[in-house]
C-alpha positions, 0 to 999 in steps of 0.5 A: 897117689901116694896111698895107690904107690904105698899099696903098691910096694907093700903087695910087691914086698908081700909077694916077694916073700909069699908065693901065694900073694904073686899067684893070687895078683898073677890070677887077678891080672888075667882075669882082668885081662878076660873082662872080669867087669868088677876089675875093670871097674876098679882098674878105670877108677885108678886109671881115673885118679892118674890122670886127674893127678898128672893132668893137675901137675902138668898144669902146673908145668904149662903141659898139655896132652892131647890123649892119656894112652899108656900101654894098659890101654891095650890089655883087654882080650880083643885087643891082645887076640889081635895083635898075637893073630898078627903075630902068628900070621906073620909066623913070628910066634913060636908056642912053647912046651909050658904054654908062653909064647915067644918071638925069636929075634935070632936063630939063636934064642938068644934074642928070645922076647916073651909074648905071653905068659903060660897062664895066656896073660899079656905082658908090656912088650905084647900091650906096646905092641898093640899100642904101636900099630893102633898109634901108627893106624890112628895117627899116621905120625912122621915120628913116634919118641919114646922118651924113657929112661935107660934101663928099658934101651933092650925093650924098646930094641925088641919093639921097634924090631917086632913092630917093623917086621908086622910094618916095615915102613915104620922102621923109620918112624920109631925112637927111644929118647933115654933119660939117666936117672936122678939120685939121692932126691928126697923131700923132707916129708920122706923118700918116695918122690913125686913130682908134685912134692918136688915142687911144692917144696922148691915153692917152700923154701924159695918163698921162705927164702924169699921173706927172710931175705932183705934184699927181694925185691918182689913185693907183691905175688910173692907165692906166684913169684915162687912157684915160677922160680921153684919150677925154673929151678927144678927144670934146669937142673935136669936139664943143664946135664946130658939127658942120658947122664945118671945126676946127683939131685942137690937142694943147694945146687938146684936153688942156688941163687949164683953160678949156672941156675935156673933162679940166676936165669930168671934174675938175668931176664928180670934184671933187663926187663928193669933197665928196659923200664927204667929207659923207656923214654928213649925212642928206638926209630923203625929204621934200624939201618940209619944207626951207625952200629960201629960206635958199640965197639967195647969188647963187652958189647962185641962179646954180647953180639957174638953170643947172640948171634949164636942162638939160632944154631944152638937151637937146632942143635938142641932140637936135631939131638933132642938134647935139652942141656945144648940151649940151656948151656947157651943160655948160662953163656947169654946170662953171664955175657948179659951180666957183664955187659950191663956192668960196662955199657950203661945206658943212663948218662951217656950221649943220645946215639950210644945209649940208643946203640947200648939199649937196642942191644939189651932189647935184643938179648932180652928177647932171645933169653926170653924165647929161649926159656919159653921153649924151655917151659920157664914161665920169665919174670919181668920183676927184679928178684933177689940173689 
């Protein structure tokens, strides 16, 4: 992959500065697009090596997807002849004197999308139409999200637009989820950034943290222990801030130990799964409605109860506005809120009733931190690590 993205900028560069390179890939590209089989050869061979490198990071990160089905998917000549005979036959394609051919949004050009080039090649709005129709054809979807970042808001406008006039009953179905950009990340092997990069230095340097630290508590799986943390840490720092909010990227902000991290979550969820352990012994009876719950009364406690009861409408608040950071600052609400209350209500050392009262509510928070960053994608640890 970074052999293919260096290759990748150095024809860009060249080509800004020699016509001949940008005419010669212009040339290469239609030819592929008219099947020229040695191309397209080539073209699976790099599609290959994608996939292969996005499907071994995504396992890292607990993703799945069904289908790889990018816009290139949709560039061969059958495919394209197809969707601009739709096109023309809906009387949408106006031909224009140098040979492209545009679709007008407006009566007054302003609006004008460029479907293909003069020399007859395709480009991405003709493929994500193809795409579109083929996804709504195959898949008969309630909802198809594009989630993209900002700067292509005008692109996906024009396709949805382009699309509902071939089917309008997909006017609905179609949504561009925007995402800000993350700036001034950088690993220390150099400036071009990939995903996996990002992550096996979050893995080195908590691990390295994690060995000169005196006070880590995991002794045992420790590269495992830091590939879960480096992966919480990387996760909630994106996602704590508004997805469509450009962020500064920090190395300090994103590991940090203290204050709103995805490192502080982990610790909060190992610290209960410790106090659980530690009072096992104590038996919590299946009927719940013999306890009298109004001797948990410490402002903590209520505090506690309160937040908890919260989760299931910050949940669908997420989930309605498709807005991650919503349950991700729930959860810094549930971690502090945890924090406090185990300082108070001690379990250990008080009367039978009140330490029952005290380790129920504690279960319960456990439980709710833990589903909340599952649905995250955080992997929670069960044993104590430093802070």
């Amino acid at each position: 992959m970074h052999e293919l993205y260096n290759f990748y900028v150095e024809v860009n560069k060249n080509a800004e500065n020699d016509e001949n390179v940008a005419t010669e890939a212009r040339t290469l590209f239609a030819q592929l697009e008219a099947g020229n089989l040695q191309l397209k050869e080539q073209w699976s061979q790099i599609r290959s090596a994608t996939v292969d490198s996005l499907e071994k990071v995504y396992s890292r990160l607990g993703i799945h997807f069904d289908h790889y089905h990018g816009e290139a998917m949709y560039g061969d000549q059958k495919t394209k002849d197809s969707v601009l005979n739709q096109l023309t036959e809906a009387g949408l394609i106006t031909l224009l004197e140098d040979g492209r051919q545009v679709i007008d949004l407006d009566s007054g050009h302003k609006r004008r999308v460029v479907i293909t080039k003069s020399d007859g090649s395709s480009l991405y709005i003709t493929r994500d139409i193809s795409a579109g129709l083929d996804r709504l054809k195959s898949f008969s979807p309630d909802k198809i999200i594009y989630v993209v970042e900002n700067a292509q808001a005008h692109h996906f406008e024009n396709l949805f637009e382009i699309i509902s006039k071939l089917d309008p009953a997909s006017s609905c179905k179609f949504q561009h989820v925007k995402f800000g950009r993350i700036q001034g990340m950088s690993t220390r092997k150099g400036t071009a950034v990939f995903l996996f990069d990002i992550l096996n230095e979050a893995k080195e340097r908590i691990l390295e943290k994690m060995q000169n630290t005196s006070t880590t508590k995991v002794t045992e799986n420790l590269p495992e222990v830091a590939e879960i943390l480096g992966i919480s840490a990387v996760f909630i720092n994106d996602m704590k801030e508004k997805k469509t909010k450009n962020y500064e990227f920090s190395w300090d902000s994103a590991l940090q130990n203290s204050g709103n991290s995805g490192i502080k979550m982990q610790y909060s969820h190992s610290r209960l799964c410790n106090l659980l352990e530690v009072n096992s012994h104590i038996k919590i009876p299946q009927d719940l409605s013999l306890i009298n719950f109004e001797l948990l009364c410490e402002p903590e406690a209520i505090k506690l109860v309160l937040t908890l009861a919260q989760f299931g409408e910050n949940l669908a608040s997420s989930y309605n506005h498709l807005e991650p950071s919503i349950l991700v600052k729930y959860l810094f609400l549930l971690c502090n809120d945890i924090s406090k209350a185990i300082k108070v209500l001690k379990v250990k050392g008080t009367d039978e009733e009140t330490a029952l009262l005290r380790l129920l509510l504690f279960v319960v928070s456990k439980k709710v931190l833990h589903h909340g960053m599952s649905i995250l994608g955080l992997k929670p640890l069960k044993k104590n690590v430093n802070r």
